[in-house]
N, C-alpha and C positions, 0 to 999 in steps of 0.2 A: 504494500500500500504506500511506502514513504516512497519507493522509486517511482512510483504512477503519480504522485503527487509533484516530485522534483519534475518529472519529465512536461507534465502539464504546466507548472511553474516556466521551465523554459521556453517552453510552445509559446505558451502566454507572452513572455517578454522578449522573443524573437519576433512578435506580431506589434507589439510596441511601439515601430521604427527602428531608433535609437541613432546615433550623427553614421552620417552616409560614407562609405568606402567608395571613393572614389580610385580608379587607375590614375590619373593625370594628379599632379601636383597642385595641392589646395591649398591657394593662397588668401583665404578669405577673410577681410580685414587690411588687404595691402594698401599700401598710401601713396600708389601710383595710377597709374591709367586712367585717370579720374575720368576725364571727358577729349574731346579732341573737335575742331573744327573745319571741316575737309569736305571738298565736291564730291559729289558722287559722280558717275561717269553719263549720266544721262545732263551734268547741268545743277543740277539743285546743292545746295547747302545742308553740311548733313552734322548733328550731333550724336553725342551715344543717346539721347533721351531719345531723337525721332526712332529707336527700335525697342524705347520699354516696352515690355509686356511677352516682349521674345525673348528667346535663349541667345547672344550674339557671341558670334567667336571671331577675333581680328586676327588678319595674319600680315605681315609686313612684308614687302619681296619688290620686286622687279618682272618685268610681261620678257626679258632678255636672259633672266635665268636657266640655266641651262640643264638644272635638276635640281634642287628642293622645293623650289616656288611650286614648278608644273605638278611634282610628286605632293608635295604637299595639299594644293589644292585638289589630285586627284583623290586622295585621301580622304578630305574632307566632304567632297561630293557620295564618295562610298557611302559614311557614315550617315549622311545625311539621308540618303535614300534608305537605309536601314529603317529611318523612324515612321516610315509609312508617310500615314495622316500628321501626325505631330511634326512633321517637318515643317508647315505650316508656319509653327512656333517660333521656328532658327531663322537667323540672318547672318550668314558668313560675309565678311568685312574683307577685302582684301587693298590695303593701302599702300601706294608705291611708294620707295624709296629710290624710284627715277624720274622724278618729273621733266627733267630735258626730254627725256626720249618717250615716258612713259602718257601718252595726250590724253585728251578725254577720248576720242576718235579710237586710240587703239586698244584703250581701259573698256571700252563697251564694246569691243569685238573678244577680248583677248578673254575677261574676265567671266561672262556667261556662257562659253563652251563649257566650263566646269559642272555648273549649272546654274538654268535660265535664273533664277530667284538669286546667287552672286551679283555682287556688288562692289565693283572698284573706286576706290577713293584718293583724291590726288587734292596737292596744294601745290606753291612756288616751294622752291629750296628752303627757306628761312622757315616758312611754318612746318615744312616737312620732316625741318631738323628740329623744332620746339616740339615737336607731335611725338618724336620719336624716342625725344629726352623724357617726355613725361610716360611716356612707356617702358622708358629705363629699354631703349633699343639700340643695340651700336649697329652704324652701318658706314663702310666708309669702302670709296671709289678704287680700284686697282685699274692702273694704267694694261694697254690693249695696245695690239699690234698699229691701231690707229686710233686716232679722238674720241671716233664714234663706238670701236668695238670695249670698250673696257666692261668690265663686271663690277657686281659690288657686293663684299664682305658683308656679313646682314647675321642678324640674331635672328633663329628659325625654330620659333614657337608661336604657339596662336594661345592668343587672351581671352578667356570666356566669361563673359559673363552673364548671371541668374536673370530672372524675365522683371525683376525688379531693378536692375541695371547695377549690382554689385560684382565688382572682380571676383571672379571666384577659385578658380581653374588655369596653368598653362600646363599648356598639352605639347609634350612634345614632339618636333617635327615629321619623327619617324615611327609613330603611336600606331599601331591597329585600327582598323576603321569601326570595328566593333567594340575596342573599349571608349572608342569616342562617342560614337553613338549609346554605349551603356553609361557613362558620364552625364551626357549631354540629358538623357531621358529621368535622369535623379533629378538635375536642377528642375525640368519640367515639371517634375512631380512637387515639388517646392522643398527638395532636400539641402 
């Protein structure tokens, strides 16, 4: 009888909740990422607030990347498609740290083959470097065989934050799509 009672005890308080296990790194309470002010690629004006109510994940990259950006974002489309219906919920952010090269023109061709509901975000140089600082983002230019071909060094994580628009999550660049998507589905739940 005591073991039927411990095991119902546990049952009970496995059904409880209790604070979420997350795969991805939980940084809930950071004093970064606050907000940001940056175009989207359709033209408009965009804060973290225009996506409360969604799950948002930001990733920072370049459309001239040659393999994290494209892998990362393909990732993140993976995952996304995993949530079914609740994908609804998510807005994947993807913010260049090329604005020379990176235009509105190429950020709305480049940025929805991932998928159509992707959103690329671009500023001048100067906001792009205050945007990046308050991301706590290094990213810095390496010279190329000519002016225009150089790459650039970049920190490759994506920021998430809950549908109440607090940081919560970085996930790292080379993550599973299913523990993003099993991440992503906590916060939705309001964990």
């Amino acid at each position: 009888m005591a073991t039927l009672l411990r095991l119902l005890f546990f049952v009970l308080l496995a059904g409880c909740g209790g604070p979420p296990h997350f795969v991805s790194t939980d940084i809930t309470g950071a004093e970064f990422g606050r907000d940001f002010e940056l175009t989207d690629h359709s033209g408009q004006l965009r804060h973290l607030a225009d996506y409360k109510g969604k799950v948002v994940v930001i990733f920072f990259g370049y459309t001239q990347c040659p393999d994290v950006c494209p892998t990362t974002l393909s990732g993140m489309a993976n995952a996304v498609k995993q949530l079914g219906e609740e994908a609804k919920r998510v807005q994947v952010l993807f913010v260049t740290l090329d604005p020379e090269r990176d235009t509105q023109a190429l950020l709305a061709a480049y940025v929805p083959q991932f998928d159509p509901s992707f959103v690329g975000l671009s500023a001048d140089l100067a906001k792009t470097a205050a945007t990046a600082k308050e991301f706590k983002v290094f990213f810095q230019k390496q010279a190329g065989s000519t002016p225009q071909t150089y790459s650039i060094d970049h920190t490759a994580s994506n920021y998430v934050y809950d549908p109440q628009g607090r940081l919560r999550l970085l996930i790292k660049h080379d993550e599973q799509p299913q523990n993003i998507a099993a991440d992503i589905k906590q916060l939705l739940a309001g964990k």
